[in-house]
C-alpha positions in Angstrom: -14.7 10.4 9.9 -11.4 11.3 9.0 -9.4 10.3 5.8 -7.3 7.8 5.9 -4.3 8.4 4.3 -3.6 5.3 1.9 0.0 4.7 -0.1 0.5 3.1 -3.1 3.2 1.7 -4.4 2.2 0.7 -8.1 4.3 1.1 -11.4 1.5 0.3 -14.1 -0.7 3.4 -14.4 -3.4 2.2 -16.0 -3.9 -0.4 -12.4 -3.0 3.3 -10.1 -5.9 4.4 -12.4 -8.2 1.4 -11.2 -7.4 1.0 -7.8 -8.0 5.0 -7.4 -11.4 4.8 -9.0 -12.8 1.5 -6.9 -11.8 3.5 -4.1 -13.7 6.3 -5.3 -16.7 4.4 -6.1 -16.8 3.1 -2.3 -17.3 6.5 -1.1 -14.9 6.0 1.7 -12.7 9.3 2.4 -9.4 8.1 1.6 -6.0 10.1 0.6 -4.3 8.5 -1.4 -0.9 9.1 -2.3 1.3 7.6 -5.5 4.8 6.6 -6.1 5.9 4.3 -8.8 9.1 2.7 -7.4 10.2 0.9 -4.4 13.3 3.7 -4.3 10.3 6.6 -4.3 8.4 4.6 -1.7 11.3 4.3 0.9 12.1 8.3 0.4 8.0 8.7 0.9 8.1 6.8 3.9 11.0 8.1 5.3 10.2 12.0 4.6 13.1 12.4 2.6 13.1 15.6 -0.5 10.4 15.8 -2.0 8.2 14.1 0.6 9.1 16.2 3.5 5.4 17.2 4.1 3.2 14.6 3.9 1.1 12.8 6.1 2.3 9.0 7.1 0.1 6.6 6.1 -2.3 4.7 7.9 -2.0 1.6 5.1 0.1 0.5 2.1 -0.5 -1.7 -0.9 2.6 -2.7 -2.0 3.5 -4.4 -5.6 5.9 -6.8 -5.4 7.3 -6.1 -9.0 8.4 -2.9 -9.1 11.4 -0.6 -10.8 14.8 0.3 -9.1 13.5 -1.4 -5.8 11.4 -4.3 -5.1 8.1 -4.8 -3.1 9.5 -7.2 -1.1 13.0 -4.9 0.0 10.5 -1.6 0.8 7.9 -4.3 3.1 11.3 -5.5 4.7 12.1 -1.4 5.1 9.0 -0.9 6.4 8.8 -3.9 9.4 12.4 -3.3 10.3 11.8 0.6 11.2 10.6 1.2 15.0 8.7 3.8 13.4 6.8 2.3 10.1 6.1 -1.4 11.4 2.6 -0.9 12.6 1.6 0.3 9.2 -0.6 -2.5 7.9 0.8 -3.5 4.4 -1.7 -5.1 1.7 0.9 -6.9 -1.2 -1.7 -6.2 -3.7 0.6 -7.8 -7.3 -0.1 -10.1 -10.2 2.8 -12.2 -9.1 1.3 -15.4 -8.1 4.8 -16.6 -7.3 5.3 -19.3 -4.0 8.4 -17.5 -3.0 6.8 -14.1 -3.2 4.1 -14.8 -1.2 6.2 -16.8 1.3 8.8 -13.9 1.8 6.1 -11.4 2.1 5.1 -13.1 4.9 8.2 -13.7 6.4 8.6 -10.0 6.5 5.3 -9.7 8.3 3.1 -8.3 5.3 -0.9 -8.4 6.3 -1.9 -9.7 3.3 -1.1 -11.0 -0.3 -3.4 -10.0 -3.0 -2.8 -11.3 -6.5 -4.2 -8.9 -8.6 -6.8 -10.1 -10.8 -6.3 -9.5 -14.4 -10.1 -9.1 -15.8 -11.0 -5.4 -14.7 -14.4 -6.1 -12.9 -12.7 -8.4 -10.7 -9.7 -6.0 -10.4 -12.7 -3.7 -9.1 -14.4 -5.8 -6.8 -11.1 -7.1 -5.3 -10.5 -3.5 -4.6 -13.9 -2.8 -3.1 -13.6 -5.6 -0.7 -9.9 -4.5 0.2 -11.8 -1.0 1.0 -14.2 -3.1 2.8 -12.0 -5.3 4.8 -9.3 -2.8 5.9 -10.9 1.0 6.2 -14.5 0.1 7.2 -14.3 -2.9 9.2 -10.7 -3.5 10.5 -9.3 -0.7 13.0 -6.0 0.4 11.6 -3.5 1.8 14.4 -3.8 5.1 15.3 -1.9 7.8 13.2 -2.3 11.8 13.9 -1.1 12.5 10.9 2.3 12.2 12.7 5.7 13.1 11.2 7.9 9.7 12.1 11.6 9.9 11.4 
């Protein structure tokens, strides 16, 4: 089985740190790649310096709060580009927020997670999002391809 390449957006390290190690634990070959803003994200996405080289990913969890751009501007990025809208995109945030939730869906995110706070559930949520999304769900097919 190949990896899948997984990335995600998240600005508090200590919950990169989590999410990281659940996915670990699962045992699942996953790639996962790190940026901590939504500005970092777009430039990931769209292979701009320093992210020239890397692989497109085959899913996203996206916070909603994040620094210089938000969540929900990079998932409206992401569904308006030819090229990025068949990435699934998991909003996976503590905002429990009606009007986050309801714009994420408006711009066509997959899912909204609110992040639990207690760390065992933080855990579990992320084992069942590894679950859910890289051993049940078939994600659309990606080479490895350079979009853009």
């Amino acid at each position: 089985m190949e990896p899948i390449h997984i990335l995600l957006v998240e600005d508090n390290a200590g919950d990169v740190m989590l999410i990281k190690e659940a996915f670990k634990e699962a045992r699942v070959m996953n790639d996962i790649n790190t940026v901590q803003d939504g500005e970092k994200a777009i430039m990931f996405l769209d292979k701009k310096s320093p992210y020239e080289d890397v692989f497109t990913p085959d899913l996203i969890l996206l916070d909603v709060n994040l620094p210089r751009i938000n969540g929900l501007e990079v998932l409206s990025h992401i569904k308006e580009s030819d090229a990025l809208k068949k990435i699934p995109v998991i909003m996976l945030t503590t905002s429990s927020d009606e009007k986050d939730i309801l714009e994420s869906y408006k711009n066509y995110a997959n899912c909204y997670i609110t992040k639990p706070v207690d760390a065992d559930n933080f855990m579990n949520t992320i084992s069942r999002i590894d679950q859910f999304w890289i051993q049940i769900v078939k994600l659309p097919p990606n080479k490895g391809e350079v979009y853009g």
